[in-house]
C-alpha positions in Angstrom: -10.1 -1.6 -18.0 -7.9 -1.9 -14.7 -5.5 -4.4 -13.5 -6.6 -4.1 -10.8 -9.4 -1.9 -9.3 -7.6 -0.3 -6.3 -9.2 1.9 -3.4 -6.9 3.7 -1.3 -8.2 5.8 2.0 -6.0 7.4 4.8 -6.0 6.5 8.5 -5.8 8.4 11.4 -3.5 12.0 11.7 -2.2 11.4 8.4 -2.4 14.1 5.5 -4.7 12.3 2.9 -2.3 14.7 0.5 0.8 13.0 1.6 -1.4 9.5 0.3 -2.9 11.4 -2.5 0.6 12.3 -3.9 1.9 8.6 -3.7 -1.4 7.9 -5.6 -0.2 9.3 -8.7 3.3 7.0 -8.8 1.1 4.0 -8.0 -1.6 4.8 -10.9 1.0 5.4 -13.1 2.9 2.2 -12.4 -0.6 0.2 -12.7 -1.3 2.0 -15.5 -5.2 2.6 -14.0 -6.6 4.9 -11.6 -6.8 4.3 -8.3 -9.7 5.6 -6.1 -9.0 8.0 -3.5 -11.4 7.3 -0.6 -12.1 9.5 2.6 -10.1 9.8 5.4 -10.8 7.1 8.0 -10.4 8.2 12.5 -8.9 5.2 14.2 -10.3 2.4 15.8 -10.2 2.1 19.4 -8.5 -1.0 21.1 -5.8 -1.4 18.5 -3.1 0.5 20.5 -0.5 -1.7 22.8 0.4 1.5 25.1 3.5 -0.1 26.4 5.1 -0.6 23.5 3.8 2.3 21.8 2.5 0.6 18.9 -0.7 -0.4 16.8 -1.2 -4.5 16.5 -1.6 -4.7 12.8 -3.6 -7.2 12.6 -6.3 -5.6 14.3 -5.6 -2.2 13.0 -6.5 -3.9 9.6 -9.5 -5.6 10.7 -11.4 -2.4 12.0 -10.1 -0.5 9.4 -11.1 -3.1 6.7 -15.1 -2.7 7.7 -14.8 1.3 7.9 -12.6 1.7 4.4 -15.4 -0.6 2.5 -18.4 2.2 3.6 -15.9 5.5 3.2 -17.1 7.5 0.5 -15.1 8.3 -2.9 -13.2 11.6 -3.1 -11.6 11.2 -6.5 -10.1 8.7 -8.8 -6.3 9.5 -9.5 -4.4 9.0 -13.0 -5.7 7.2 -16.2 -6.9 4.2 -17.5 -3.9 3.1 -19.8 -3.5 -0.8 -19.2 -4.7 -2.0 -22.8 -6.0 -4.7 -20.3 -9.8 -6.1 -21.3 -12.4 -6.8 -18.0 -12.4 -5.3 -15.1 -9.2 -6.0 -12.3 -10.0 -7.6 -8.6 -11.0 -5.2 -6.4 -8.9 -4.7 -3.3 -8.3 -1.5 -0.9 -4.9 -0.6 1.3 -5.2 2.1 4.0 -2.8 4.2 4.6 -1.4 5.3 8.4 1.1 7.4 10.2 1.1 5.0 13.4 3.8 2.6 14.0 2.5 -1.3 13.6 3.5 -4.5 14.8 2.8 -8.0 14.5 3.2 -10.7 17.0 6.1 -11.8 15.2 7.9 -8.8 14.6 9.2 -5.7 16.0 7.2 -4.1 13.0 5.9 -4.2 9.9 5.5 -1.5 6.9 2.2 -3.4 5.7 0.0 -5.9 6.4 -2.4 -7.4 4.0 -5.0 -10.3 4.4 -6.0 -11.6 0.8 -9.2 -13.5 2.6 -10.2 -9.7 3.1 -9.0 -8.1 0.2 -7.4 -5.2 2.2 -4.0 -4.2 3.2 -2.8 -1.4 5.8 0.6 0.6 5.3 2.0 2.3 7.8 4.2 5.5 7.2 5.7 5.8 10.4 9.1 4.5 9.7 9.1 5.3 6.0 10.0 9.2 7.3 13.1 10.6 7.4 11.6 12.0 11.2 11.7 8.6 12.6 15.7 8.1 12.0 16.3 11.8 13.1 17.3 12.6 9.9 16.0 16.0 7.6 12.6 15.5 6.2 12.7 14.2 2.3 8.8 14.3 1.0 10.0 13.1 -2.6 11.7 10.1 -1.2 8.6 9.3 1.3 6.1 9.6 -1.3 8.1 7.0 -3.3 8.4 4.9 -0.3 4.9 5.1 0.4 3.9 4.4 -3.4 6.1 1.5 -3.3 4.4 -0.1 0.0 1.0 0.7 -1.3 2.0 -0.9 -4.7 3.4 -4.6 -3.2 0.1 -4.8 -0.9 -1.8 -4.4 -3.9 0.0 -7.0 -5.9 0.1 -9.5 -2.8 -4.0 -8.7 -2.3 -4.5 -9.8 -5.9 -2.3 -13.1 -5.6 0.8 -11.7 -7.2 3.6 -13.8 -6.2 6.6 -12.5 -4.0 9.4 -11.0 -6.9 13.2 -11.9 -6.8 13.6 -9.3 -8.6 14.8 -6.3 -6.0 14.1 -3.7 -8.3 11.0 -4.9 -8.6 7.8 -2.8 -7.1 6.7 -6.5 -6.0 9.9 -7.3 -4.1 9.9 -8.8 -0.6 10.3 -5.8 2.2 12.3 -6.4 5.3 13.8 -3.2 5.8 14.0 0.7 4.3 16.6 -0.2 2.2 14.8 -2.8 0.1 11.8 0.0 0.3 14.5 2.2 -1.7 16.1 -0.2 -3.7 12.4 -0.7 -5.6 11.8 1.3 -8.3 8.0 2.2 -8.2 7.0 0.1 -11.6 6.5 -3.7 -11.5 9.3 -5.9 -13.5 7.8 -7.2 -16.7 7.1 -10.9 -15.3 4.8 -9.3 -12.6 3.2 -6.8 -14.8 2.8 -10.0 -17.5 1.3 -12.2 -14.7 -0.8 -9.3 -13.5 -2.2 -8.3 -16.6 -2.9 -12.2 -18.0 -2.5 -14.3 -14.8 0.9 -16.1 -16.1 4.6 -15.6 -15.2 7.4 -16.7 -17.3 10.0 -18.2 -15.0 
């Protein structure tokens, strides 16, 4: 059975083939499939129009209540875990709009465990944003990567030291690339039995 049974739907203008690529990296690194769920128009009253930008936190929240009811399109990759009962269920959506929290200028994701949902936001994961030529293998990785550390923080996973690590703390693009799109083998130990060797 799964890890962890993860639901995935897009949000907004964004190609649900762009998410459905990074789907493959992420099922493959979780060693389960992840469920590719319809694509999801935005919410009103999220948008700060003078700065341009989504408030995540709300994003999330009206997002959260659609995602739950947005119908299955296909589940992507295998079952290969060797991992017995079935994984906590948790779903990220996936944006192209640029998010911020109250605290930040802005953020890559959001989760809130309570919930059980996360939100990644593309926007400056693409080359485009830094006026820079467009690199689909290296956003797809990005994006698997983002999708990958919500899911880990939504199931309680604890933050990794490891910067390699698909579970490592994000503060910028270049601990986005650093990250290899795989867990290190405390976090995939801890996520598959619930224990981490320190």
């Amino acid at each position: 059975m799964a890890v962890i049974q993860l639901a995935v739907a897009p949000a907004g203008r964004i190609d649900p083939a762009e998410v459905e690529g990074a789907l493959h990296l992420v099922a493959r690194a979780l060693k389960s499939p992840v469920e590719f769920r319809e694509a999801l128009p935005l919410p009103r009253g999220t948008e700060d129009v003078a700065r341009g930008q989504h408030k995540a936190a709300s994003l999330l929240t009206s997002l959260r209540l659609a995602g739950g009811r947005a119908g299955k399109v296909a589940d992507v990759g295998e079952d290969d875990s060797g991992v017995e009962g079935a994984g906590k269920n948790c779903l990220v959506l996936v944006t192209d709009v640029d998010m911020y929290t109250p605290d930040t200028e802005f953020v890559f994701s959001l989760t809130t465990a309570a919930g059980g949902a996360g939100l990644v936001s593309v926007k400056r994961m693409r080359e485009a944003f830094y006026r820079r030529k467009s690199d689909p293998e290296k956003q797809k990785a990005r994006l698997a990567k983002e999708i990958l550390r919500c899911a880990g923080q939504l199931v309680g996973l604890p933050d990794c030291g490891d910067p390699r690590c698909g579970n490592a703390t994000t503060r910028n693009l270049q601990d986005i690339d650093t990250r290899k799109v795989r867990l290190c083998a405390p976090c995939w130990r801890w996520l598959s039995t619930g224990t981490m060797s320190i």
